[in-house]
PyMOL Python script that loads the backbone (N, CA, C, O; Angstrom):
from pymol import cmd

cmd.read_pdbstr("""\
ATOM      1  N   UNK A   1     139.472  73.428  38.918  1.00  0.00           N
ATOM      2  CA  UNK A   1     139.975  72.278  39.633  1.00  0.00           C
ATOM      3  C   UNK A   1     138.851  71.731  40.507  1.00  0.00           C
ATOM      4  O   UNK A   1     138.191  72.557  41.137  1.00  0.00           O
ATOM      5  N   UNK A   2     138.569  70.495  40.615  1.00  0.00           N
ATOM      6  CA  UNK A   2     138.036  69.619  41.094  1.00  0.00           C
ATOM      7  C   UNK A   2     138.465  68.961  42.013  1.00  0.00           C
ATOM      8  O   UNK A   2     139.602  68.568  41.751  1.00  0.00           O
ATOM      9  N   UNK A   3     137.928  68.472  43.483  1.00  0.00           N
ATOM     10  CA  UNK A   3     138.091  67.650  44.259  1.00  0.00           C
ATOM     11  C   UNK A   3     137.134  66.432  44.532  1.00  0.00           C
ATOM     12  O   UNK A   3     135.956  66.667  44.804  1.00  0.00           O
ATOM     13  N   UNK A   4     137.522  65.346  44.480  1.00  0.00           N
ATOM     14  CA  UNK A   4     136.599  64.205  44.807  1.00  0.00           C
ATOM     15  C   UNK A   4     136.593  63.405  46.312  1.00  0.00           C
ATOM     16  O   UNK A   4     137.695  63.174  46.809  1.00  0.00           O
ATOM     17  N   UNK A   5     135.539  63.040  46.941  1.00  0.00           N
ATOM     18  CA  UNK A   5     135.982  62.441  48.222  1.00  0.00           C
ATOM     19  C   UNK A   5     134.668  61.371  47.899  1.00  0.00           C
ATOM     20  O   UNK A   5     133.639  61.592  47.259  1.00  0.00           O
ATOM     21  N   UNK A   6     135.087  60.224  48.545  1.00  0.00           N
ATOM     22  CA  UNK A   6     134.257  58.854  48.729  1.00  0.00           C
ATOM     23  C   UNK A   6     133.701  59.648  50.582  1.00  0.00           C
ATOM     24  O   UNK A   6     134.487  59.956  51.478  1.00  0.00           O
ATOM     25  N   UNK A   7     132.259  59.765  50.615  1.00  0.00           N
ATOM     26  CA  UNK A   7     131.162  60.214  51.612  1.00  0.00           C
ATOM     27  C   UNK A   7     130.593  59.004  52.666  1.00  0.00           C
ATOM     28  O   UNK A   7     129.910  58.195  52.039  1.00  0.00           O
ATOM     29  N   UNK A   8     130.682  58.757  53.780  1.00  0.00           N
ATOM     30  CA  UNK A   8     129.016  58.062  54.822  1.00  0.00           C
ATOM     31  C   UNK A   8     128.539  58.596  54.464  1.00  0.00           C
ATOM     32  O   UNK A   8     129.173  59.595  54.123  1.00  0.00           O
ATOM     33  N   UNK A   9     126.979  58.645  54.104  1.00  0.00           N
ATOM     34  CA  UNK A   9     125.452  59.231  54.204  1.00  0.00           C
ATOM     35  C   UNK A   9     125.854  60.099  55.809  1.00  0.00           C
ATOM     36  O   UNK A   9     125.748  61.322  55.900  1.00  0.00           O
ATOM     37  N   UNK A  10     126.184  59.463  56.650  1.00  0.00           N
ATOM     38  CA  UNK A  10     126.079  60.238  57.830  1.00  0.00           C
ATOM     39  C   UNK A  10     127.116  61.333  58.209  1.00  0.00           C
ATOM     40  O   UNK A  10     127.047  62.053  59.205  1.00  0.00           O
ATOM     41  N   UNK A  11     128.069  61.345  57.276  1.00  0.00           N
ATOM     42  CA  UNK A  11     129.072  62.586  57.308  1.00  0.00           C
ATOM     43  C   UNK A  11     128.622  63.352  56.538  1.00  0.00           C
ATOM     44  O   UNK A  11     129.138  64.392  56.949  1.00  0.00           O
ATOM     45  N   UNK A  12     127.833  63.718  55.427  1.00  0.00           N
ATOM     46  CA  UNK A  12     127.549  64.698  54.017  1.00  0.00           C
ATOM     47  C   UNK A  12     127.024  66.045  55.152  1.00  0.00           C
ATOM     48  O   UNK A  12     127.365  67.095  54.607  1.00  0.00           O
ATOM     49  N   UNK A  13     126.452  66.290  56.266  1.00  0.00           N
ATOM     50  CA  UNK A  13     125.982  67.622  56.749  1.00  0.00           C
ATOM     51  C   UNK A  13     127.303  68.220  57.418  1.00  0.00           C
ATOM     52  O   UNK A  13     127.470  69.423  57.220  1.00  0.00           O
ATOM     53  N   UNK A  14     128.280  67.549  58.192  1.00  0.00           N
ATOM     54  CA  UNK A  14     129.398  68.121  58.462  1.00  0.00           C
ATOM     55  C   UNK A  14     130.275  68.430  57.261  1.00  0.00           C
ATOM     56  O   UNK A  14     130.592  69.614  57.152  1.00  0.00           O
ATOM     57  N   UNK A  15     130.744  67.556  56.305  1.00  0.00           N
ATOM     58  CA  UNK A  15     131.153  68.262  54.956  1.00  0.00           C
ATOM     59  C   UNK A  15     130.344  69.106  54.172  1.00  0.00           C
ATOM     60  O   UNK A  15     131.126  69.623  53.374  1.00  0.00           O
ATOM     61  N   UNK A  16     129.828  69.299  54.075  1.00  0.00           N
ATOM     62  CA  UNK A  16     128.631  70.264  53.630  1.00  0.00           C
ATOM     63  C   UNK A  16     128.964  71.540  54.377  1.00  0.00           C
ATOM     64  O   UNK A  16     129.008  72.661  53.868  1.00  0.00           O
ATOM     65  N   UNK A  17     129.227  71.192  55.824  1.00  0.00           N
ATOM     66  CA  UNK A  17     129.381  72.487  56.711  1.00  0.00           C
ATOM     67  C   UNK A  17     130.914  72.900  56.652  1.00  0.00           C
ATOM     68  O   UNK A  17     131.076  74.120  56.642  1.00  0.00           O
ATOM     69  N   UNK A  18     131.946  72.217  56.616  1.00  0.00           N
ATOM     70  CA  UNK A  18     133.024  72.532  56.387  1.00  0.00           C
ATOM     71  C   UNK A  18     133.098  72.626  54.785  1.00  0.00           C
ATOM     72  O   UNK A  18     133.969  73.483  54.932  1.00  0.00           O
ATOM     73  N   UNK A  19     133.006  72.550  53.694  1.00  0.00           N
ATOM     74  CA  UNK A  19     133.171  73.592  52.370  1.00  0.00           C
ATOM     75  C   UNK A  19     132.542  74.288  52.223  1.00  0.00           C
ATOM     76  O   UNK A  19     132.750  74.980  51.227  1.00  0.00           O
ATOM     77  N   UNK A  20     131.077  74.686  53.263  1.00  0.00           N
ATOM     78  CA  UNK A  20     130.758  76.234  52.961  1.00  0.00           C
ATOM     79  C   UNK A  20     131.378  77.041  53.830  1.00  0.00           C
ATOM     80  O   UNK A  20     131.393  78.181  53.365  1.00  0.00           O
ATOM     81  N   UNK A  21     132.017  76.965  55.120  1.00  0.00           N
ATOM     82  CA  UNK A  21     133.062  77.291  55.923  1.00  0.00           C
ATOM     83  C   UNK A  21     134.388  77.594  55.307  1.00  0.00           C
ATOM     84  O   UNK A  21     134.871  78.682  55.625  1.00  0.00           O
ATOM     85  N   UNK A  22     134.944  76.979  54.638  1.00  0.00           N
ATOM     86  CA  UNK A  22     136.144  77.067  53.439  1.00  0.00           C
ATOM     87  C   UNK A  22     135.811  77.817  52.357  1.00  0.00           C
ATOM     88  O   UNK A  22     136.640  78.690  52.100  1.00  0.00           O
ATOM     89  N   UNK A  23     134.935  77.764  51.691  1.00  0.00           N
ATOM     90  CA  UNK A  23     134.017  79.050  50.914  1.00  0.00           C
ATOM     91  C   UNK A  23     134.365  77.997  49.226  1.00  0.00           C
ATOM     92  O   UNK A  23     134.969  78.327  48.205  1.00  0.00           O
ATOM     93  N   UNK A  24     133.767  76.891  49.546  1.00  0.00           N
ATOM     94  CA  UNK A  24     133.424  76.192  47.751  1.00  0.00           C
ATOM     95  C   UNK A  24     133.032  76.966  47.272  1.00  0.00           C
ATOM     96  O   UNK A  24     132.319  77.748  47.901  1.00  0.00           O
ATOM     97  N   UNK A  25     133.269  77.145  46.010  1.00  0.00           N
ATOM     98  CA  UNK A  25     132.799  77.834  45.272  1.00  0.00           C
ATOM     99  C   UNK A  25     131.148  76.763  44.772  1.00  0.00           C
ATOM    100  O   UNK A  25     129.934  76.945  44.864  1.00  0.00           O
ATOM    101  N   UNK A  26     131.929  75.821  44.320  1.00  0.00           N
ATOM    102  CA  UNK A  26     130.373  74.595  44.033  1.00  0.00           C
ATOM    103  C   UNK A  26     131.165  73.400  44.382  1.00  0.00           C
ATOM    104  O   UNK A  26     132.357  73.103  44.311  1.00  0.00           O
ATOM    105  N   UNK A  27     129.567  72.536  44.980  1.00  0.00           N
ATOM    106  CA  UNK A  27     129.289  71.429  45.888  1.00  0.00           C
ATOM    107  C   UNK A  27     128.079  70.912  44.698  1.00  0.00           C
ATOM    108  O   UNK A  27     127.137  71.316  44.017  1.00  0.00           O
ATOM    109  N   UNK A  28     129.138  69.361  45.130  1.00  0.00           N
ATOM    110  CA  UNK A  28     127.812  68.550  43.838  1.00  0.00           C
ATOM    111  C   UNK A  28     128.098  67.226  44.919  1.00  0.00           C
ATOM    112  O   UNK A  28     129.213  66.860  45.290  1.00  0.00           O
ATOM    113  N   UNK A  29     126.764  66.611  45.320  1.00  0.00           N
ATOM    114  CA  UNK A  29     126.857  64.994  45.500  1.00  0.00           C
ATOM    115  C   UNK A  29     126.280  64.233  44.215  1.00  0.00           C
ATOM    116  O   UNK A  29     125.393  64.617  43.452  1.00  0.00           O
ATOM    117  N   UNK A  30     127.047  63.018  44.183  1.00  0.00           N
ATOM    118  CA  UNK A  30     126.970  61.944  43.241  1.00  0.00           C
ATOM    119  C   UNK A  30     126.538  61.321  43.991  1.00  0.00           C
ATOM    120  O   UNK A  30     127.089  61.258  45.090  1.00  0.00           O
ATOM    121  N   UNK A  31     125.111  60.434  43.668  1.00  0.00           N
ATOM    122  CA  UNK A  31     125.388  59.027  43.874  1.00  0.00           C
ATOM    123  C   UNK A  31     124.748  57.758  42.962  1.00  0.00           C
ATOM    124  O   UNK A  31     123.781  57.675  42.205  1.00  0.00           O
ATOM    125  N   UNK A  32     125.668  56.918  43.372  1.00  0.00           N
ATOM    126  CA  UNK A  32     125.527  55.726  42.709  1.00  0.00           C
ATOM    127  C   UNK A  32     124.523  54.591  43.038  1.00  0.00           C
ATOM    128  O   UNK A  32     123.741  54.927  43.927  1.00  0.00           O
ATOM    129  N   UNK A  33     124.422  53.919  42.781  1.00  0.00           N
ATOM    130  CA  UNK A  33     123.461  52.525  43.662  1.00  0.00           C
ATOM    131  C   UNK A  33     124.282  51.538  41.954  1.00  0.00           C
ATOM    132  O   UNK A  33     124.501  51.860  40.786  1.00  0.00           O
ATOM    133  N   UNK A  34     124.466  50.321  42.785  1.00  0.00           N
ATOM    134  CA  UNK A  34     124.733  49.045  41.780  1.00  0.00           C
ATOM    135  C   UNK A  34     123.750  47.914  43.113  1.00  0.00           C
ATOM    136  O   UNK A  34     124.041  47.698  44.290  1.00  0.00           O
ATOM    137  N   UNK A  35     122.606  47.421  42.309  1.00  0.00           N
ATOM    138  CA  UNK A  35     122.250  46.669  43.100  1.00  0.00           C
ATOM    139  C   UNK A  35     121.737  47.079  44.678  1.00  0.00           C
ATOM    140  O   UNK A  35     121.337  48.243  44.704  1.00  0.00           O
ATOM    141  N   UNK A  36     121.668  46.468  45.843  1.00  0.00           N
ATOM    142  CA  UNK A  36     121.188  47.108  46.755  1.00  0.00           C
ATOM    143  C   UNK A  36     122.270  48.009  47.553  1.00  0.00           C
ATOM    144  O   UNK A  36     122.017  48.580  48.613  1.00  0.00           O
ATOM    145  N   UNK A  37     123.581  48.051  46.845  1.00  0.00           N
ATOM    146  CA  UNK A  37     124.330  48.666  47.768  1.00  0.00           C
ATOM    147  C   UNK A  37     124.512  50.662  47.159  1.00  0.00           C
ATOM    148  O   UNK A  37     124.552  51.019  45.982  1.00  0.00           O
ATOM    149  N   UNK A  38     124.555  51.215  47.893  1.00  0.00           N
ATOM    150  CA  UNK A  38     124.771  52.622  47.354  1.00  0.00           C
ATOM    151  C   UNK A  38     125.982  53.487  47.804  1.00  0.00           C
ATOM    152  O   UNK A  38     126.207  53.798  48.974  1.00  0.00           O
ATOM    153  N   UNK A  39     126.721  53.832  46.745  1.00  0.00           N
ATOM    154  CA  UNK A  39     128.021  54.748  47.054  1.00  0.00           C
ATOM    155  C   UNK A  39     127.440  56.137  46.801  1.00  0.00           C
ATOM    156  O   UNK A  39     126.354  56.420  46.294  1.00  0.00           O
ATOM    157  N   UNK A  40     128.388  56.932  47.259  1.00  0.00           N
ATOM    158  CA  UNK A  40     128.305  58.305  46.801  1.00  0.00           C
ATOM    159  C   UNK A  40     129.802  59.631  46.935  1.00  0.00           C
ATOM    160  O   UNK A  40     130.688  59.622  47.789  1.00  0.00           O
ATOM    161  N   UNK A  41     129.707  60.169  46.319  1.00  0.00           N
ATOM    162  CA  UNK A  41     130.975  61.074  46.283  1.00  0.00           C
ATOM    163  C   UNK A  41     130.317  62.461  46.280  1.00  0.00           C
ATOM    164  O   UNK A  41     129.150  62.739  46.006  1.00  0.00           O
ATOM    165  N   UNK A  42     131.565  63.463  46.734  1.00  0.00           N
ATOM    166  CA  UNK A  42     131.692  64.818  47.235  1.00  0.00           C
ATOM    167  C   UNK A  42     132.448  65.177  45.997  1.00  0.00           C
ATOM    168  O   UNK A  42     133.617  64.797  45.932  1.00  0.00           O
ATOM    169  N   UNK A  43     131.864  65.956  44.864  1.00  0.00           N
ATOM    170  CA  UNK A  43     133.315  66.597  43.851  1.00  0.00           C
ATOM    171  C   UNK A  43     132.919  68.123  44.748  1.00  0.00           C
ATOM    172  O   UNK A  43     131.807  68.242  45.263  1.00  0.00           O
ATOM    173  N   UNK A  44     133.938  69.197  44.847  1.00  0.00           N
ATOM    174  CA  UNK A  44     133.912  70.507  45.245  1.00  0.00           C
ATOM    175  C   UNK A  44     134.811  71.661  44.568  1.00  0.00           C
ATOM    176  O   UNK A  44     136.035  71.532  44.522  1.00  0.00           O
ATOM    177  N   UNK A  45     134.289  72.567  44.150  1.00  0.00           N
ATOM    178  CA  UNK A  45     135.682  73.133  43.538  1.00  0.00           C
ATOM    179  C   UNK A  45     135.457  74.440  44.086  1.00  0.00           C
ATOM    180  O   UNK A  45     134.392  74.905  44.491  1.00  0.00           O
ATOM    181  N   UNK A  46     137.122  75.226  44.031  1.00  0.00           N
ATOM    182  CA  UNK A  46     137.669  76.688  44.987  1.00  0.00           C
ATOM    183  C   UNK A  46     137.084  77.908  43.568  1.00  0.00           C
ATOM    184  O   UNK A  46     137.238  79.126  43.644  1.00  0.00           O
ATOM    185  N   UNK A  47     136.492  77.257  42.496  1.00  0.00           N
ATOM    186  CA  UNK A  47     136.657  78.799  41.300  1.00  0.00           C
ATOM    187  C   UNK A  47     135.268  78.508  41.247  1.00  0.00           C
ATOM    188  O   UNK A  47     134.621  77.483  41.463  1.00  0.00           O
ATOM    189  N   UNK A  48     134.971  79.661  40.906  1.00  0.00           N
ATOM    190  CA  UNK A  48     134.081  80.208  40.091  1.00  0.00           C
ATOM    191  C   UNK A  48     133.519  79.539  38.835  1.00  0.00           C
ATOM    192  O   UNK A  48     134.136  78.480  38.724  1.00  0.00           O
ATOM    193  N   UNK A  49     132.729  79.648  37.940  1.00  0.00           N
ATOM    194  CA  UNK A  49     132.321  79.462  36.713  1.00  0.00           C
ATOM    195  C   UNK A  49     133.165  80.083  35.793  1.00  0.00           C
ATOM    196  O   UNK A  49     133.729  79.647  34.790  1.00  0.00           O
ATOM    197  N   UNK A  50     133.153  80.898  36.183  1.00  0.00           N
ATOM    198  CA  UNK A  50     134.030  82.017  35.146  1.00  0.00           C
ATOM    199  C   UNK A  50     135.719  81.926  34.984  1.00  0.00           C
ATOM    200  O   UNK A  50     136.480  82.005  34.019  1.00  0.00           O
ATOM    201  N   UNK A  51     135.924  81.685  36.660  1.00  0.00           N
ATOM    202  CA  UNK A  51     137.274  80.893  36.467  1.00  0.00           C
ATOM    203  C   UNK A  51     137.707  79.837  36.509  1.00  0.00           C
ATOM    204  O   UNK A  51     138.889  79.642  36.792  1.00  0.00           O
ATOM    205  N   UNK A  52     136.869  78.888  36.241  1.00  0.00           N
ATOM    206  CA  UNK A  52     137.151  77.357  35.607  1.00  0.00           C
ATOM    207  C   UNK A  52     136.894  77.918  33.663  1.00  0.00           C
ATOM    208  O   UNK A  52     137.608  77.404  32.801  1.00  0.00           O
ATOM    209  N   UNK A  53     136.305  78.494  33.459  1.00  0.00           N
ATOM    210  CA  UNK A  53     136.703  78.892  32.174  1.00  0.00           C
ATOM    211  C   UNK A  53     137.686  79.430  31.262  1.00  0.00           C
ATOM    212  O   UNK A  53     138.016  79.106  30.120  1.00  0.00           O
ATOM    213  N   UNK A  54     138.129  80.472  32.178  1.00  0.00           N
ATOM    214  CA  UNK A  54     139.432  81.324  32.051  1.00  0.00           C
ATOM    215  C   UNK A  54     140.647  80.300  32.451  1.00  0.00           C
ATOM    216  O   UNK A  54     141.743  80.449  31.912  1.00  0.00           O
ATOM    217  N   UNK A  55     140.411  79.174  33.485  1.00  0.00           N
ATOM    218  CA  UNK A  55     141.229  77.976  33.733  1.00  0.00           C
ATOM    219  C   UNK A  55     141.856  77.365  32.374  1.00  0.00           C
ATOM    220  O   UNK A  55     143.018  77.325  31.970  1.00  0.00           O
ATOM    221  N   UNK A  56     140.525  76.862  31.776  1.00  0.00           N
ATOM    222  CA  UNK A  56     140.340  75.835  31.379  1.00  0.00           C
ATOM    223  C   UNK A  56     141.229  76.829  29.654  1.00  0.00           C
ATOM    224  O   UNK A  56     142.111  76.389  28.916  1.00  0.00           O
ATOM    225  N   UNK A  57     140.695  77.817  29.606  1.00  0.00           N
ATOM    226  CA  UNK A  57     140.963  78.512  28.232  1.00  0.00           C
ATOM    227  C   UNK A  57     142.308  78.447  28.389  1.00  0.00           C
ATOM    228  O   UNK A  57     142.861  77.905  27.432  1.00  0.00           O
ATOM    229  N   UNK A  58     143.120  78.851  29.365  1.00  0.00           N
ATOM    230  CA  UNK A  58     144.510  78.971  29.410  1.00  0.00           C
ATOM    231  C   UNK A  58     145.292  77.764  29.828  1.00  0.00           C
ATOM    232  O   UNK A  58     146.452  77.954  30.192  1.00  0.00           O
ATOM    233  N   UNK A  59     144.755  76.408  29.822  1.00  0.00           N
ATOM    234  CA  UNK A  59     145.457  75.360  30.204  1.00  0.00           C
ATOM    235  C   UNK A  59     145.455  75.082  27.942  1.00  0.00           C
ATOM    236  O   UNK A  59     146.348  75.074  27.095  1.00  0.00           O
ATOM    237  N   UNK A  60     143.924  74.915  27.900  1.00  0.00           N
ATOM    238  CA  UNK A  60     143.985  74.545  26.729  1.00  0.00           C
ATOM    239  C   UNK A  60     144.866  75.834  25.580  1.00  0.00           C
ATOM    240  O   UNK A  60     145.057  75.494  24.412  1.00  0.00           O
ATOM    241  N   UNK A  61     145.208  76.868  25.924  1.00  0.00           N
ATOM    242  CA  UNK A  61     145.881  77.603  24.558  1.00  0.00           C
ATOM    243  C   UNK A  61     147.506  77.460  25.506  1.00  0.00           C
ATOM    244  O   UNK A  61     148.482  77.884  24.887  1.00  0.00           O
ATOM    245  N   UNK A  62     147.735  76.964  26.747  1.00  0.00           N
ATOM    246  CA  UNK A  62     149.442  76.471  26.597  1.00  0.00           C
ATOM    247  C   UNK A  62     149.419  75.203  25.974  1.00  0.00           C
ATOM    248  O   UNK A  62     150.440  75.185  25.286  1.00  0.00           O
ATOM    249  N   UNK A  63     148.709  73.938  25.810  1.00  0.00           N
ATOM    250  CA  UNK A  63     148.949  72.875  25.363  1.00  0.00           C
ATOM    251  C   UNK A  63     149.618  72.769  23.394  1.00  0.00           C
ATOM    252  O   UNK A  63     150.420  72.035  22.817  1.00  0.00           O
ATOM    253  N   UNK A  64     148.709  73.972  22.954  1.00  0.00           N
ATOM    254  CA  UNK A  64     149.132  73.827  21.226  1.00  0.00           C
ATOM    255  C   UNK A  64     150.516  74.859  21.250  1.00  0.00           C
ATOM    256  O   UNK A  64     151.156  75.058  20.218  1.00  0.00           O
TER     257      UNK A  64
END
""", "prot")
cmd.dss("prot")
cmd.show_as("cartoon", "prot")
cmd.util.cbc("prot")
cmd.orient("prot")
């Protein structure tokens, strides 16, 4: 599972500090630029590698 948040440039060190405080498992910034303006997003997720796999294996073998 994945979380997304729309970021300020000037908030990313306090979020940064609160999901390693919460214990992310992984922290990724995105960012964008269209032209001179620039966005960016926070995705964060609570699992592991291993259990976004084991996630992902058992979402996909209830679906068939």
């Amino acid at each position: 599972m994945v979380y997304l948040s729309h970021i300020k440039k000037e908030t990313l060190p306090t979020v940064y500090s609160t999901l390693k405080f919460v214990k992310a498992a992984g922290i990724k910034t995105i960012t964008m630029a269209h032209g001179q303006k620039t966005s960016r997003f926070v995705a964060w997720t609570f699992f592991t590698q291993e259990e976004q796999a084991e996630w992902f294996k058992q979402k996909r073998g209830s679906a068939t």
